[in-house]
VOBA-1610 file (N, C-alpha, C; in pm, whole numbers, padded with zeros to 5 digits, always signed):
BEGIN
Unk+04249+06960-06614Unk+04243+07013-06481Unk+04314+07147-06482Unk+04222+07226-06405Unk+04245+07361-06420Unk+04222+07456-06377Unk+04302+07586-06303Unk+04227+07738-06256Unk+04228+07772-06348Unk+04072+07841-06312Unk+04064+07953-06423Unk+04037+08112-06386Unk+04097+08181-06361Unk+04104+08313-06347Unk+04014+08400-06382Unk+03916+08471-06375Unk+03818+08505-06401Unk+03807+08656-06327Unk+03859+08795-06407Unk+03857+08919-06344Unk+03771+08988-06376Unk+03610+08904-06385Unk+03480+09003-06360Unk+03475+09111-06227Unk+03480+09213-06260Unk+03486+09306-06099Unk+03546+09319-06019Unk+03590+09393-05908Unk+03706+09444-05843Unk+03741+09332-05789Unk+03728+09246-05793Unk+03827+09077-05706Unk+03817+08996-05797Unk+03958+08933-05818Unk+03966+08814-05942Unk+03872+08726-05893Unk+03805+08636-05920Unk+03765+08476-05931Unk+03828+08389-05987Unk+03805+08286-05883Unk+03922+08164-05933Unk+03817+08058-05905Unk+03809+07974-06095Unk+03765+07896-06068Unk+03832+07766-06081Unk+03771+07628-06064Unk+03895+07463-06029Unk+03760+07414-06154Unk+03873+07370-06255Unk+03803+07257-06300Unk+03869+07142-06314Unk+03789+07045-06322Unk+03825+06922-06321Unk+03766+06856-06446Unk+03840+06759-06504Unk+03792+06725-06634Unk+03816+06518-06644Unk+03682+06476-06726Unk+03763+06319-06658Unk+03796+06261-06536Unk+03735+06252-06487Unk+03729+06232-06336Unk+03606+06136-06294Unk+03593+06155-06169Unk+03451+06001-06165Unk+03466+06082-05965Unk+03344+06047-05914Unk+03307+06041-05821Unk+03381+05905-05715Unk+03445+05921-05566Unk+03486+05811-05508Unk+03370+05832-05376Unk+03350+05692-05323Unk+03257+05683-05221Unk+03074+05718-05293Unk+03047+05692-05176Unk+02885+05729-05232Unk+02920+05868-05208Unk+02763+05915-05277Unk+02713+06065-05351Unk+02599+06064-05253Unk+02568+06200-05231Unk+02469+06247-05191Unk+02387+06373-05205Unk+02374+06378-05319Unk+02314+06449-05426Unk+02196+06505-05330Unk+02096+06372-05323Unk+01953+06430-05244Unk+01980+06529-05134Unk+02044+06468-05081Unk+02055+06516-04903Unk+02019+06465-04809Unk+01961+06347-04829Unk+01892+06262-04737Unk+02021+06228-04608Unk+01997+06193-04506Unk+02088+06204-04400Unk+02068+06074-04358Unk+02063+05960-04423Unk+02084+05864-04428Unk+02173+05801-04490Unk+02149+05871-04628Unk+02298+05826-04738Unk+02382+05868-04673Unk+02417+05964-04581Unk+02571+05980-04507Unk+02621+05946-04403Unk+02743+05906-04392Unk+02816+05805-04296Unk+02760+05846-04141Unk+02790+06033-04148Unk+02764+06130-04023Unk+02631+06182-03984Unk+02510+06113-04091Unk+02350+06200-04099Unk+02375+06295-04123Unk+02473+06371-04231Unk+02477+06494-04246Unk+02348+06531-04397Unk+02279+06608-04401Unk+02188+06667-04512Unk+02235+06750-04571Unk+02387+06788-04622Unk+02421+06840-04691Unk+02452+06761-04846Unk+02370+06868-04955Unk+02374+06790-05086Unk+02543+06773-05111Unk+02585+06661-05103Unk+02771+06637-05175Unk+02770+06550-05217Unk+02924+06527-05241Unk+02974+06397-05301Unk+03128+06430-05297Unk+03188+06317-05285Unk+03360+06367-05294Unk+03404+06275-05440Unk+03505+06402-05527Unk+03538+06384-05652Unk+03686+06341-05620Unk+03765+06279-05774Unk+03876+06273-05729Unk+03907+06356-05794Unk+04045+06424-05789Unk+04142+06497-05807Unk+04222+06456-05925Unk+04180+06418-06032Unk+04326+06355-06066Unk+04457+06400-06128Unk+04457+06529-06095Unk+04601+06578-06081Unk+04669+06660-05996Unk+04790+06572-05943Unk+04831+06551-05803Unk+04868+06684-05773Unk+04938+06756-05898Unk+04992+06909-05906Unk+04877+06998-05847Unk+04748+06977-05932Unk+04642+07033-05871Unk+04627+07009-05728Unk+04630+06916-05675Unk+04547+06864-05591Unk+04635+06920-05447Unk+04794+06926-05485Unk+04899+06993-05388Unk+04897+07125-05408Unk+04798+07221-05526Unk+04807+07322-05476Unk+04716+07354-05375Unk+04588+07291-05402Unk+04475+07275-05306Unk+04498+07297-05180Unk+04564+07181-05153Unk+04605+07157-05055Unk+04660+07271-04971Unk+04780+07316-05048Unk+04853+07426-04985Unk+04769+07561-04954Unk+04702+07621-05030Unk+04536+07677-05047Unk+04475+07715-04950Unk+04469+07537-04892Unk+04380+07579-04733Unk+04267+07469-04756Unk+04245+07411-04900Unk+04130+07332-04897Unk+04128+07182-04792Unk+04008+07103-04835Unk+04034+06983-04757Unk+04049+06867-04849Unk+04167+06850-04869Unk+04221+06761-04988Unk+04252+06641-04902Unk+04184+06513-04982Unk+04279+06402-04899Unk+04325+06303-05002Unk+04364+06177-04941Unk+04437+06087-05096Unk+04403+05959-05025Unk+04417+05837-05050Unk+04363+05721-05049Unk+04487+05638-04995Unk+04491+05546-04926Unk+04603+05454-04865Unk+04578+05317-04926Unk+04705+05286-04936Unk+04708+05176-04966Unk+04636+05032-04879Unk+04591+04962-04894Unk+04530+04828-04822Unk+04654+04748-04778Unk+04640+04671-04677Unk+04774+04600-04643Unk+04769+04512-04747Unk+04916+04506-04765Unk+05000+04399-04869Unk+04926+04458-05003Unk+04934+04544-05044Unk+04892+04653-05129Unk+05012+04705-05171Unk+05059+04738-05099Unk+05199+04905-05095Unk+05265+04912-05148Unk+05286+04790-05241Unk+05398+04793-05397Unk+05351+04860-05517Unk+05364+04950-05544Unk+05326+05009-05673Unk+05241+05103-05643Unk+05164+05128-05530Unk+05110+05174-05508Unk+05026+05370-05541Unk+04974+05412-05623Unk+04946+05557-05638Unk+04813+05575-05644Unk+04895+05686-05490Unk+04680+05746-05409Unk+04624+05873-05497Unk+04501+05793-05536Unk+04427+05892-05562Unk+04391+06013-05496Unk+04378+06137-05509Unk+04363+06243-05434Unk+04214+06309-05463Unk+04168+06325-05355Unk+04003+06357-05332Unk+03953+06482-05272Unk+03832+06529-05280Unk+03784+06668-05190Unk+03596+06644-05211Unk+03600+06683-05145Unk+03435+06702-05123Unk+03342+06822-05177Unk+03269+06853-05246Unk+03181+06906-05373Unk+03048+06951-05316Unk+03002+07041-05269Unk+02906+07083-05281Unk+02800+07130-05385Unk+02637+07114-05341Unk+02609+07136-05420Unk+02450+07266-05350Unk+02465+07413-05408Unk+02376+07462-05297Unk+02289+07525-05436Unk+02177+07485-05435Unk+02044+07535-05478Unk+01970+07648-05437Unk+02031+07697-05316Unk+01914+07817-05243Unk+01984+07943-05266Unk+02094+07921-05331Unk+02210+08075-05408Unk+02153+08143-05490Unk+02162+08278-05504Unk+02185+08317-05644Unk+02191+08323-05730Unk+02317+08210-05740Unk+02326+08163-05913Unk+02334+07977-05856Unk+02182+07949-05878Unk+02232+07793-05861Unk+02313+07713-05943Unk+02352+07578-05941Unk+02416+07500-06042Unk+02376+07475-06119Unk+02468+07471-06248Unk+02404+07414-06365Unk+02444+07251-06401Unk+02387+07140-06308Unk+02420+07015-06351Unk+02355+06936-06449Unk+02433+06885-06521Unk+02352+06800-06615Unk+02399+06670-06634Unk+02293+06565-06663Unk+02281+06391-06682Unk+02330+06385-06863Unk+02437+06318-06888Unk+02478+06268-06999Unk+02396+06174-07018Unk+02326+06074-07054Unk+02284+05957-07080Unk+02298+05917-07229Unk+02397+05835-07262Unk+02342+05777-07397Unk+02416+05863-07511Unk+02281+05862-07638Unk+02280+05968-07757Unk+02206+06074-07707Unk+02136+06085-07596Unk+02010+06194-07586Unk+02093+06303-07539Unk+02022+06390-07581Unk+02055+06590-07538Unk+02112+06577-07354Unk+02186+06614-07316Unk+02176+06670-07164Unk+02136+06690-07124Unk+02032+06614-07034Unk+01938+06647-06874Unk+02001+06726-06802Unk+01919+06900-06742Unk+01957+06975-06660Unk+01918+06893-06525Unk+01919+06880-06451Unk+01871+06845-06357Unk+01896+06934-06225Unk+01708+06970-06159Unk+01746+07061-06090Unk+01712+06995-05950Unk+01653+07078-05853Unk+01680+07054-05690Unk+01625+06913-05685Unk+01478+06872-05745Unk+01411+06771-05701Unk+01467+06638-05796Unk+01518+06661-05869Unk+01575+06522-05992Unk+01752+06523-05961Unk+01773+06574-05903Unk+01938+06549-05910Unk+01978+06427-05807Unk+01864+06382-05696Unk+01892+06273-05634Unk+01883+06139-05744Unk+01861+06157-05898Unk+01894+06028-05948Unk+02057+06024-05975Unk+02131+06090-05942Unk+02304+06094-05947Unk+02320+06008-05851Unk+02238+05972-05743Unk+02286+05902-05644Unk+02236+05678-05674Unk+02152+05731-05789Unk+02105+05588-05781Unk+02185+05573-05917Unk+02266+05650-05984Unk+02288+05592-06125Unk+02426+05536-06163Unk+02471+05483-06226Unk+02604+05412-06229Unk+02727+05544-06339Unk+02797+05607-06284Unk+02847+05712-06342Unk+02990+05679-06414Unk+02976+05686-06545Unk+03126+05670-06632Unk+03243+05737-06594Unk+03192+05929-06639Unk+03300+05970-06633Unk+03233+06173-06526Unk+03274+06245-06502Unk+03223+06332-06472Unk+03359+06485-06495Unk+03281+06583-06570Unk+03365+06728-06572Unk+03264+06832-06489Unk+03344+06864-06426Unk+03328+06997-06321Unk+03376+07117-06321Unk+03270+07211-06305Unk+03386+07309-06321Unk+03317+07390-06144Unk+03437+07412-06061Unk+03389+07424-05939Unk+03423+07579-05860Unk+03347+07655-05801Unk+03386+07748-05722Unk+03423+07745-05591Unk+03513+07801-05559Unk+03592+07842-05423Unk+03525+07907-05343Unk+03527+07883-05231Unk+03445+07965-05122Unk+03528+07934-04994Unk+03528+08034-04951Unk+03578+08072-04798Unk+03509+08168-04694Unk+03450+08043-04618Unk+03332+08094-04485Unk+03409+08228-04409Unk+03383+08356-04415Unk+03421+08475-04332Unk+03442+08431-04196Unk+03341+08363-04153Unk+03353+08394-03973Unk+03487+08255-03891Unk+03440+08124-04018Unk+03572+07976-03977Unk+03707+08000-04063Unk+03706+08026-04182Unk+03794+08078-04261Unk+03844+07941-04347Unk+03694+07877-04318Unk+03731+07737-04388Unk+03688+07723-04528Unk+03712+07655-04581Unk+03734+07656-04747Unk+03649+07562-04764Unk+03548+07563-04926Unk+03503+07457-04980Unk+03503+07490-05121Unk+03455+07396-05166Unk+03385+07334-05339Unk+03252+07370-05360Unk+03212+07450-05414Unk+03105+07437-05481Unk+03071+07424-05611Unk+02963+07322-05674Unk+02933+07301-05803Unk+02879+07428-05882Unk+02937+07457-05992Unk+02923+07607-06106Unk+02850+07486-06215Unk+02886+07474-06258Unk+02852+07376-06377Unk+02906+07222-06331Unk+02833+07096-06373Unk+02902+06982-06401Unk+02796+06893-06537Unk+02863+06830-06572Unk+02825+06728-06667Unk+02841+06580-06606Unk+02789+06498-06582Unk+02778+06335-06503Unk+02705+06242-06643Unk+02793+06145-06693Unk+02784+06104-06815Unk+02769+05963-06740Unk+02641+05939-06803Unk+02620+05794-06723Unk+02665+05661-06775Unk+02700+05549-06711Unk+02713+05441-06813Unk+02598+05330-06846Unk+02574+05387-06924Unk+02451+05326-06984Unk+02442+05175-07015Unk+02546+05150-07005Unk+02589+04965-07035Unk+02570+04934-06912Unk+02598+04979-06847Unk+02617+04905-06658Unk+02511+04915-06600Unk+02412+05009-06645Unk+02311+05077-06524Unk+02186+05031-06543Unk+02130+04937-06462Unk+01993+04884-06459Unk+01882+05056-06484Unk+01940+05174-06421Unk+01836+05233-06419Unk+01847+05338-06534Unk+01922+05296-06662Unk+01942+05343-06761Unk+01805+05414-06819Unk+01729+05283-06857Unk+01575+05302-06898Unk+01519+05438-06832
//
């Protein structure tokens, strides 16, 4: 887990990666506005964080970082995972470069119309490497997907085949 600094052209870039990590809650890769709690059709998914250092600078940042509570009669031992929400926008510039681990086989790119199988597949482990964005007119902050890799578990997943 990591910024990475990036001084292509008169403004640094800062990018967040995340390494080892796994997706919490459902994904919504497609966009369908059904898979989401709110009918929202925005392609996401929320990743975890798993380092807290990271995740408190985030935080401090401006992003929308959250962490997980304990369940009652839980609260002994207890350590919250820390989470953010991931965009994923296809109609950019430079779209994402995501790709399906499966198995021994080469890396599936997967583009606008195949990336809704992230949402039906059983996911091991996932590395991201994510860009920062901050809306001019709200001044609100998000995640967007630059690259990711989603390594499936092929033992677990009926839709392996």
């Amino acid at each position: 887990m990591a910024i990475i600094r990036n001084n292509r052209g008169p403004k640094e870039r800062k990018l967040i990666s995340l390494e080892d990590t796994n997706f919490i809650w459902r994904t919504n890769f497609s966009g369908d506005p059904e898979r989401d709690s709110f009918g929202n059709d925005a392609r996401q998914a929320s990743i975890i964080i798993p380092d807290p250092e990271l995740a408190e600078e985030l935080l401090a940042e401006g992003y929308n970082i959250k962490k997980t509570n304990p369940r009652e009669g839980e609260e002994e031992g207890f350590e919250p995972r820390y989470y953010t929400t991931i965009k994923v926008n296809y109609d950019s510039f430079s779209p994402p470069c995501i790709y399906l681990v499966s198995g021994d086989a080469d890396p599936l790119m997967l583009d606008e119309e195949s990336i809704s199988i992230l949402d039906r597949c059983q996911v091991l482990n996932v590395n991201a490497i994510l860009n920062p964005y901050e809306n001019s007119r709200t001044g609100r902050k998000s995640l967007y997907v630059r690259t990711m890799y989603v390594e499936q578990a092929v033992a677990d997943d009926p839709f392996a085949a």
